[in-house]
mmCIF file of the C-alpha atoms, coordinates in Angstrom:
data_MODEL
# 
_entry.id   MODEL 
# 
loop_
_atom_site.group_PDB 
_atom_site.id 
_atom_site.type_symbol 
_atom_site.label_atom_id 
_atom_site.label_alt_id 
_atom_site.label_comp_id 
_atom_site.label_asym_id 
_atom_site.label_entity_id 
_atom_site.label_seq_id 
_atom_site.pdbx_PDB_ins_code 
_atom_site.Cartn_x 
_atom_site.Cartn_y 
_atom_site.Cartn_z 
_atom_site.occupancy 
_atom_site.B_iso_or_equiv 
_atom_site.pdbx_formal_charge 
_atom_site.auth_seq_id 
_atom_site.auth_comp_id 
_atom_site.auth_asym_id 
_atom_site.auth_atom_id 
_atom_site.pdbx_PDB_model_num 
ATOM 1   C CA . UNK A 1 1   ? 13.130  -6.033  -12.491 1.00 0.00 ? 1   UNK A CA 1 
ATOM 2   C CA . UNK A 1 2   ? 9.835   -4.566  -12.474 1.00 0.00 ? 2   UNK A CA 1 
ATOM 3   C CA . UNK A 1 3   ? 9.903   -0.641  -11.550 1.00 0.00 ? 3   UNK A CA 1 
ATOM 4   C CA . UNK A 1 4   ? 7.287   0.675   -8.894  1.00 0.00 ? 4   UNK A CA 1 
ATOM 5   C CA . UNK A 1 5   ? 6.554   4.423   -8.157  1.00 0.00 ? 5   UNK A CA 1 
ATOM 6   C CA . UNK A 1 6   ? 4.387   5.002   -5.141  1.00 0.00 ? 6   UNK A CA 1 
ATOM 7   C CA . UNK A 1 7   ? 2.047   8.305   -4.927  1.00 0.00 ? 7   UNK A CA 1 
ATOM 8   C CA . UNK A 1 8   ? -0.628  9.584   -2.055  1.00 0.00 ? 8   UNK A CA 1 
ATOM 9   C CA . UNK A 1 9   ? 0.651   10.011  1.071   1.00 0.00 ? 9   UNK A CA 1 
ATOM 10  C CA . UNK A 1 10  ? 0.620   13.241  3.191   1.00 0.00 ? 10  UNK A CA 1 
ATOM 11  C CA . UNK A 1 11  ? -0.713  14.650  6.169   1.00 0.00 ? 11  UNK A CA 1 
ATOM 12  C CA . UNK A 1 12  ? -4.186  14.017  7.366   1.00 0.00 ? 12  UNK A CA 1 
ATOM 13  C CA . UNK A 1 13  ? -5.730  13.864  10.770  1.00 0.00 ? 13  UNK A CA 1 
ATOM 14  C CA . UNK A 1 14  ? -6.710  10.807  12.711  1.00 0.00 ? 14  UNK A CA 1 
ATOM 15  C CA . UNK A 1 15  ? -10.140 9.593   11.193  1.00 0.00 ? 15  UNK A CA 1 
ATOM 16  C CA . UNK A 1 16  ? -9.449  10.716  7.920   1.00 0.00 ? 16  UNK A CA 1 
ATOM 17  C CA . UNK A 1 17  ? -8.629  8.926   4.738   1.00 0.00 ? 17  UNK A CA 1 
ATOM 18  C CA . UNK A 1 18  ? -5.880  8.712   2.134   1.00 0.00 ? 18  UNK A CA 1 
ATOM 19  C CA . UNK A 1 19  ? -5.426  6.776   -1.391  1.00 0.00 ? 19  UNK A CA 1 
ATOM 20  C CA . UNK A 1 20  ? -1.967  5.534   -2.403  1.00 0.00 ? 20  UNK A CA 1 
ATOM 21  C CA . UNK A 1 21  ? -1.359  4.526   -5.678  1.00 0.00 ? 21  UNK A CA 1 
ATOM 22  C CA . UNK A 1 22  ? 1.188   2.007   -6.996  1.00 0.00 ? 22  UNK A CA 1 
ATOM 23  C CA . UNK A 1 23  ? 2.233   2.762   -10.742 1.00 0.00 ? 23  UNK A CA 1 
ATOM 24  C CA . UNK A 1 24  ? 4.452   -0.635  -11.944 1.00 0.00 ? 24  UNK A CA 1 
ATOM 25  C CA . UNK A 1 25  ? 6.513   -0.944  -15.444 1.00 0.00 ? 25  UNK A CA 1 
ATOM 26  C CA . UNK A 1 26  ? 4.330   -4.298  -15.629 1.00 0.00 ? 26  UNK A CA 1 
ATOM 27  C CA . UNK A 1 27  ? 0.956   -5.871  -15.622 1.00 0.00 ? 27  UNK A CA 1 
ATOM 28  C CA . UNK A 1 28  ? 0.371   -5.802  -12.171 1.00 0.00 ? 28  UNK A CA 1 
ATOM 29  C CA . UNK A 1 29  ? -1.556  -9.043  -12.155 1.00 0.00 ? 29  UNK A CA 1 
ATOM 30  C CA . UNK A 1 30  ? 0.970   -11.704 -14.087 1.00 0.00 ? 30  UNK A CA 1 
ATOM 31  C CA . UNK A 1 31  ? 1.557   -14.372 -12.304 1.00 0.00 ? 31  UNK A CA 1 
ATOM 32  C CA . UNK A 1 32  ? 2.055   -13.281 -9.028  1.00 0.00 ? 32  UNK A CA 1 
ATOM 33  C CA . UNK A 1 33  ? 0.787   -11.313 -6.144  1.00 0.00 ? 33  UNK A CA 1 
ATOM 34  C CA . UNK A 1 34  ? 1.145   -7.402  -4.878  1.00 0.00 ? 34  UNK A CA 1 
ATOM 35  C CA . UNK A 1 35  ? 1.931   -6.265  -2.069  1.00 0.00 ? 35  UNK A CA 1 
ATOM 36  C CA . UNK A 1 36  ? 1.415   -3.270  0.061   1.00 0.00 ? 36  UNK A CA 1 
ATOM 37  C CA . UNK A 1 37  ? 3.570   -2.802  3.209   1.00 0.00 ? 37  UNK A CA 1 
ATOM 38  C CA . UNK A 1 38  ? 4.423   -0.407  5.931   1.00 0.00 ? 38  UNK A CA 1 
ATOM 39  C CA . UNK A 1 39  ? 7.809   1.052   8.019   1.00 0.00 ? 39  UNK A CA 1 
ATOM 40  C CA . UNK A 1 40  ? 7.157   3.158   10.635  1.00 0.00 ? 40  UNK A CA 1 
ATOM 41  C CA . UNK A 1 41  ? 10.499  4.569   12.693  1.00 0.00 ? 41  UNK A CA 1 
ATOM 42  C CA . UNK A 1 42  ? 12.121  2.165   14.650  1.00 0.00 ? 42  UNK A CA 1 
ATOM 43  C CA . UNK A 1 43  ? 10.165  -0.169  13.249  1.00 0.00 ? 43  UNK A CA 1 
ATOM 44  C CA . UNK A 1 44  ? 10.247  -3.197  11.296  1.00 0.00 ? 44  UNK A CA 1 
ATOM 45  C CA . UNK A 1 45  ? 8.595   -3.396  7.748   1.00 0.00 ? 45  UNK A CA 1 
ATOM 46  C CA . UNK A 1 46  ? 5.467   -5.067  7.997   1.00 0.00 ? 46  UNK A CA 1 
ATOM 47  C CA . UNK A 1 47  ? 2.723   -6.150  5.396   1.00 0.00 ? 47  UNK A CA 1 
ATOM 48  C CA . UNK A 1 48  ? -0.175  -3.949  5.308   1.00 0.00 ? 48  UNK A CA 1 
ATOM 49  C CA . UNK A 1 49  ? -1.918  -5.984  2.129   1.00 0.00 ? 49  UNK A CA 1 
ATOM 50  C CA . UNK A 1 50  ? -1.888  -8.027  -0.383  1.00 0.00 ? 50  UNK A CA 1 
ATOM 51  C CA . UNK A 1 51  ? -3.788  -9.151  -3.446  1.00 0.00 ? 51  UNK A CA 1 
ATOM 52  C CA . UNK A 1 52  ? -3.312  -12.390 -5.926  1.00 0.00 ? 52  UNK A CA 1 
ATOM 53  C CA . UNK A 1 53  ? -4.046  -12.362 -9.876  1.00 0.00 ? 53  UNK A CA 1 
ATOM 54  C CA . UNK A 1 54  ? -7.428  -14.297 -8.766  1.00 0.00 ? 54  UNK A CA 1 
ATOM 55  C CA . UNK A 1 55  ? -8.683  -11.350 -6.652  1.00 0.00 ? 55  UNK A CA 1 
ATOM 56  C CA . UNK A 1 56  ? -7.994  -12.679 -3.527  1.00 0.00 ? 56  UNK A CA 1 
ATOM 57  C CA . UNK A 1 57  ? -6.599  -10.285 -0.620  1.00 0.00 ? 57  UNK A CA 1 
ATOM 58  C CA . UNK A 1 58  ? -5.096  -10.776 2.578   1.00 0.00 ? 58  UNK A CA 1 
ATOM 59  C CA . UNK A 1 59  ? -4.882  -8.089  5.172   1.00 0.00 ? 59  UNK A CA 1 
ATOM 60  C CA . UNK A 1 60  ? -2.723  -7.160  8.388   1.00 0.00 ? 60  UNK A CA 1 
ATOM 61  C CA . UNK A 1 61  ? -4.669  -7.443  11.736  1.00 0.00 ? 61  UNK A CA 1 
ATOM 62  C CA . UNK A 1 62  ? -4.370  -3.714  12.378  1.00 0.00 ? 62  UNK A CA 1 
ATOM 63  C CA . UNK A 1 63  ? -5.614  -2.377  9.250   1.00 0.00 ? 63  UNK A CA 1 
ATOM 64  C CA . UNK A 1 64  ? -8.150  -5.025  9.174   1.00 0.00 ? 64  UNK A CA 1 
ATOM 65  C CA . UNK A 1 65  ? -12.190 -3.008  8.219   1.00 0.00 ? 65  UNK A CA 1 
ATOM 66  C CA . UNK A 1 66  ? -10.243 -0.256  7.890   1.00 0.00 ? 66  UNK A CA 1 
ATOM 67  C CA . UNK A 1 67  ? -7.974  -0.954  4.419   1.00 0.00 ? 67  UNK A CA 1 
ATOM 68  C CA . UNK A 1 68  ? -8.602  -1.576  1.159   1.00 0.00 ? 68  UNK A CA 1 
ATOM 69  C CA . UNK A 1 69  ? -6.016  -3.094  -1.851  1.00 0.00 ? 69  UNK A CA 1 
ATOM 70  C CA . UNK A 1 70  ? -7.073  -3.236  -5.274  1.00 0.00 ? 70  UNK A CA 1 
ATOM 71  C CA . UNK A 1 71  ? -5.663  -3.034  -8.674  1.00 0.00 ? 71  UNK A CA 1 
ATOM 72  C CA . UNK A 1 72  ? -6.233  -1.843  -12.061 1.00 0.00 ? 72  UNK A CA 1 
ATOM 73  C CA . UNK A 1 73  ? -4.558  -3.804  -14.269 1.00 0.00 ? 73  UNK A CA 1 
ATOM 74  C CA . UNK A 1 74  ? -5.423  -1.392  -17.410 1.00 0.00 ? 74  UNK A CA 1 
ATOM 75  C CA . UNK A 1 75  ? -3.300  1.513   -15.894 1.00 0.00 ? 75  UNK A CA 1 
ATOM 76  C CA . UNK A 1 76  ? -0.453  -0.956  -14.371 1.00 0.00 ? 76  UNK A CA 1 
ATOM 77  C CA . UNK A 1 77  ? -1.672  0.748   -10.894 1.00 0.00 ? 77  UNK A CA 1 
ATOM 78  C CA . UNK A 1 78  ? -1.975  -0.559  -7.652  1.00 0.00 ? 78  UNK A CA 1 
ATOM 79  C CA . UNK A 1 79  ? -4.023  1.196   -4.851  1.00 0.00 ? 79  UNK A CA 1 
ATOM 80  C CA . UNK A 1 80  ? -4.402  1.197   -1.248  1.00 0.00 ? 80  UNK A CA 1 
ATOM 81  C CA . UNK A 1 81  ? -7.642  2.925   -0.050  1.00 0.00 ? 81  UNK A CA 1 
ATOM 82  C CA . UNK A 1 82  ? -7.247  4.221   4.134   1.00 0.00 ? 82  UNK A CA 1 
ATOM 83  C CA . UNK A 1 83  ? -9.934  4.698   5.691   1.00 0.00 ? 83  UNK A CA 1 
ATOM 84  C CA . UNK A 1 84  ? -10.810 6.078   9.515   1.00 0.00 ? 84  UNK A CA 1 
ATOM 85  C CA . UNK A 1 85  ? -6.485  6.458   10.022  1.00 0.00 ? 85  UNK A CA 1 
ATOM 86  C CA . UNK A 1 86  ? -5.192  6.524   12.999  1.00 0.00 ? 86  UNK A CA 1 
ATOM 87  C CA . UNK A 1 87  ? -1.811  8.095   14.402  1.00 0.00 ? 87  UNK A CA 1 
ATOM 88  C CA . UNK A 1 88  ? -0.621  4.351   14.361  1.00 0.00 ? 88  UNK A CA 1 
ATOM 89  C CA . UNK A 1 89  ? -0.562  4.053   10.974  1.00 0.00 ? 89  UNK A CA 1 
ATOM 90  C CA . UNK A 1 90  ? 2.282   6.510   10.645  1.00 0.00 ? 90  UNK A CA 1 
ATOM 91  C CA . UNK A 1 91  ? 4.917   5.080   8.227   1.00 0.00 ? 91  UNK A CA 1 
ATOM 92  C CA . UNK A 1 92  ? 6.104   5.125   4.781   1.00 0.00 ? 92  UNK A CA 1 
ATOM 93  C CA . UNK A 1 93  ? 4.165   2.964   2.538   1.00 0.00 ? 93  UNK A CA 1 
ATOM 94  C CA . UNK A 1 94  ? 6.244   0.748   0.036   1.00 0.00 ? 94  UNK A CA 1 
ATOM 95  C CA . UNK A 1 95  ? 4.742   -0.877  -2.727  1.00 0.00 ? 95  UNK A CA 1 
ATOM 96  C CA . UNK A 1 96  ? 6.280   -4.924  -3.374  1.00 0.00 ? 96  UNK A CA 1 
ATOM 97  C CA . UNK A 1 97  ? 6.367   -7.338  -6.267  1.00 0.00 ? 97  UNK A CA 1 
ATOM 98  C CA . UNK A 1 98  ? 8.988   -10.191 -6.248  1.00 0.00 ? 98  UNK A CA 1 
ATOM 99  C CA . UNK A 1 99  ? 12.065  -8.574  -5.376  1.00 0.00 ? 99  UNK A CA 1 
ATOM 100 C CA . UNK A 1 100 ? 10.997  -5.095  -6.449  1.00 0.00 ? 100 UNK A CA 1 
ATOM 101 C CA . UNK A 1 101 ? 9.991   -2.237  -3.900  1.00 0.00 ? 101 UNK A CA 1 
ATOM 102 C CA . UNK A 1 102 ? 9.113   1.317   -4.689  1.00 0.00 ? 102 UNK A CA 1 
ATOM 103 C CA . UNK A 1 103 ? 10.604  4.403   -3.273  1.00 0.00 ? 103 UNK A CA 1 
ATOM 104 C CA . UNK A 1 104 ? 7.767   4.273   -0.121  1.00 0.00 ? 104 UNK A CA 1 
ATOM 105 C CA . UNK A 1 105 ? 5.366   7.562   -0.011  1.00 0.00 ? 105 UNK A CA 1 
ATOM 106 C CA . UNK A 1 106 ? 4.929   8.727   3.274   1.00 0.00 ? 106 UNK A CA 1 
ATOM 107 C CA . UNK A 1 107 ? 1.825   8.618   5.628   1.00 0.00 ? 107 UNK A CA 1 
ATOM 108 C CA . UNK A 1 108 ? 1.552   11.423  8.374   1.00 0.00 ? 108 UNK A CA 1 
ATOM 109 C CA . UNK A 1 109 ? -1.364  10.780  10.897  1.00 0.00 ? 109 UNK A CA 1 
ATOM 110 C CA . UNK A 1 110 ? -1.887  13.881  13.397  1.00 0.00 ? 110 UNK A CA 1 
ATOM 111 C CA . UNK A 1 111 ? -4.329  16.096  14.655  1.00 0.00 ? 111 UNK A CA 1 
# 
């Protein structure tokens, strides 16, 4: 099973920007796709983004202009670039491949 550690989060105010980082035990890129997703309390998990081994992405409506997922495969690292954040986007952020998940990092929106 591949082994995830998720970095970044903290406190920021609304309009501000964050970078979370994905470190995996693996190339992040073999075979498959990586995921970024989102629980915020109360909430369901939901996918924030995703990226293929081609380069493709795929992003949730509400993060939409706003997100950014991208990958180095040199350093096994994942990354999730945040941009104009708003109090919405309160959650902790897990990192996903397969069946694996990281430990989440939390993301604190508020003025």
């Amino acid at each position: 099973q591949v082994q995830l550690v998720e970095s970044g989060g903290g406190l920021v105010q609304p309009g501000g920007s964050l970078r979370l980082s994905c470190v995996s035990s693996e190339s992040i890129f073999s075979l498959t796709y990586m995921s970024w997703y989102r629980q915020a309390p109360g909430m369901q998990r939901e996918l924030v983004a995703t990226i293929t081994s081609t380069g493709a992405v795929l992003y949730g409506h509400s993060v939409k202009g706003r997100f950014t997922i991208s990958g180095d495969n040199a350093k096994k690292t994942l990354y999730l670039q945040m941009n104009s954040l708003k109090p919405e986007d309160t959650a902790v952020y897990y990192c996903n491949k397969l069946e694996s998940w990281g430990q989440g990092t939390q993301v604190v929106v508020s003025a």
